[in-house]
MIMIDO-193753 format. One record per residue (C-alpha): x, y negated, z. Coordinates in steps of 0.001 Angstrom, whole numbers, plus 500000, padded with zeros to 6 digits. Layout:
// residues N
XYZ ...
This chain:
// residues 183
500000500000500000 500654496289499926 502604495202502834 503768491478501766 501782488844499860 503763485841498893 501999482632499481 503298479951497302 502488476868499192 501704477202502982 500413473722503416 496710473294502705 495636469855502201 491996469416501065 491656465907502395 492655464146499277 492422464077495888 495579463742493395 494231461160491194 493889458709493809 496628459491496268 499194457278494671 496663453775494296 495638454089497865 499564454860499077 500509451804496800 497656449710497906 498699450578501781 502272450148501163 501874446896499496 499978445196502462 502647446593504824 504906444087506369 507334446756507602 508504449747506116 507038452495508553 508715455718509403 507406458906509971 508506462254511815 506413464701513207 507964467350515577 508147469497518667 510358468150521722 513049470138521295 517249470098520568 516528472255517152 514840468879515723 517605466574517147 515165463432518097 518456461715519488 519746461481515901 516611459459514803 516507457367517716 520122456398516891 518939455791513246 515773453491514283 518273451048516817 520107450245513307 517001449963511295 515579447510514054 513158445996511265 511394449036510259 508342450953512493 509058454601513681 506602456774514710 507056460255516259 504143462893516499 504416466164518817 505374466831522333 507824469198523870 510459469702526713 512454466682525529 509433464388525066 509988462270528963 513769462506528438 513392460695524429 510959458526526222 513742457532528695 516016457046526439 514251454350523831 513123452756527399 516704452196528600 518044451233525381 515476448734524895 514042450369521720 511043448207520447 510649449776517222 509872453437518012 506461454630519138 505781458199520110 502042459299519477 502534462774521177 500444465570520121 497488464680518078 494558465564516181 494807464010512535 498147464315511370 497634463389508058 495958459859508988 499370459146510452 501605460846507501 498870458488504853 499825455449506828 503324455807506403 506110455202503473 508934457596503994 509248460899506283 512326461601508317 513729464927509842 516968465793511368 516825468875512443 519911471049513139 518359473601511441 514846474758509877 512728477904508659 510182476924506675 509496473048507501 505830472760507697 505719469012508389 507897468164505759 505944470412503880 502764468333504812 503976465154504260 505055466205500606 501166467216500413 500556463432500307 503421462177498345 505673460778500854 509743460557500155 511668462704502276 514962461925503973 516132464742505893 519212466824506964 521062468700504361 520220472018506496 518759475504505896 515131475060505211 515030471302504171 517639471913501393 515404474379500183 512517472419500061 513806469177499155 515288468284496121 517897465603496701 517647462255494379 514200463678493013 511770464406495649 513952462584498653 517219462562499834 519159464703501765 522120463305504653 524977465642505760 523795466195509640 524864463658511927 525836460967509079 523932458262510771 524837455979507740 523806458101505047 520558458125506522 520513454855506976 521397453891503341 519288456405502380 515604455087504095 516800451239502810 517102452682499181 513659453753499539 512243450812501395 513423448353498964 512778449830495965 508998450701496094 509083451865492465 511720454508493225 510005455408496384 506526456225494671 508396458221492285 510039460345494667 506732460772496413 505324461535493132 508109464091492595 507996464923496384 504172466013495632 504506467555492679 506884470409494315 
């Protein structure tokens, strides 16, 4: 008998529809003041939070936002608090991912290491960018300079260079969304 299926895309997002994705991402984007940041993870040193905390205190002009929850969650919490981070919020767990993941222009993950990364996974359902960690599971989702980019772990400044390509070139970030969507 069978004792495997292969399913080809785990993620399924029946919220939206592909013809209009792109005008109300554009339409969003365009209104936006800041260019706002996404990650959604668990709490945890596999997902390296640290690393995009140290990212976000550069990029002091742009909004980060960090979904999930975890044994790390009061200890991240301390640390934006006692660096005086103003520009990171953490939502915790919650209901509607994807309302967050449609409000936002680029997702980031830095991860020390990945299976098969559902949220990045989910916000290529909706045609977000990716910048992520050149590791094991986001190198084989991501395809770097088409759908997103990926940083060598811990390269703070690739990263960096990386989410201010995409913020200030809008036209390069739709099409990376575009591509990011398409895969």
């Amino acid at each position: 008998g069978r004792k495997s299926v292969i399913i080809h895309n785990g993620i399924k997002n029946n919220n939206l529809k592909k013809d209009n994705i792109f005008k109300e991402k554009k339409a969003i984007s365009n209104c936006a003041e800041k260019t706002k940041i996404i990650s959604v993870c668990r709490f945890v040193e596999q997902k390296n939070i640290k690393e995009i905390i140290e990212i976000a205190q550069i990029l002091h002009q742009f909004e980060f936002k960090i979904l999930g929850n975890g044994p790390l969650y009061f200890e991240i919490d301390n640390l934006i608090n006692t660096k005086g981070i103003d520009n990171v919020q953490l939502v915790g767990n919650c209901q509607n991912v994807y309302a967050h993941l449609f409000d936002s222009d680029i997702f980031l993950s830095s991860s020390l290491y990945e299976g098969l990364p559902l949220s990045i996974l989910e916000a290529m359902s909706i045609g977000l960018p990716i910048v992520a960690s050149n590791v094991v599971g986001n190198c084989d989702t991501i395809i770097h300079d088409q759908s997103g980019y990926l940083y060598e772990l811990h390269d703070i400044n690739s990263a960096v260079g990386y989410l201010n390509l995409l913020s200030n070139d809008k036209e390069d970030r739709f099409k990376k969304g575009k591509a990011a969507f398409n895969r």
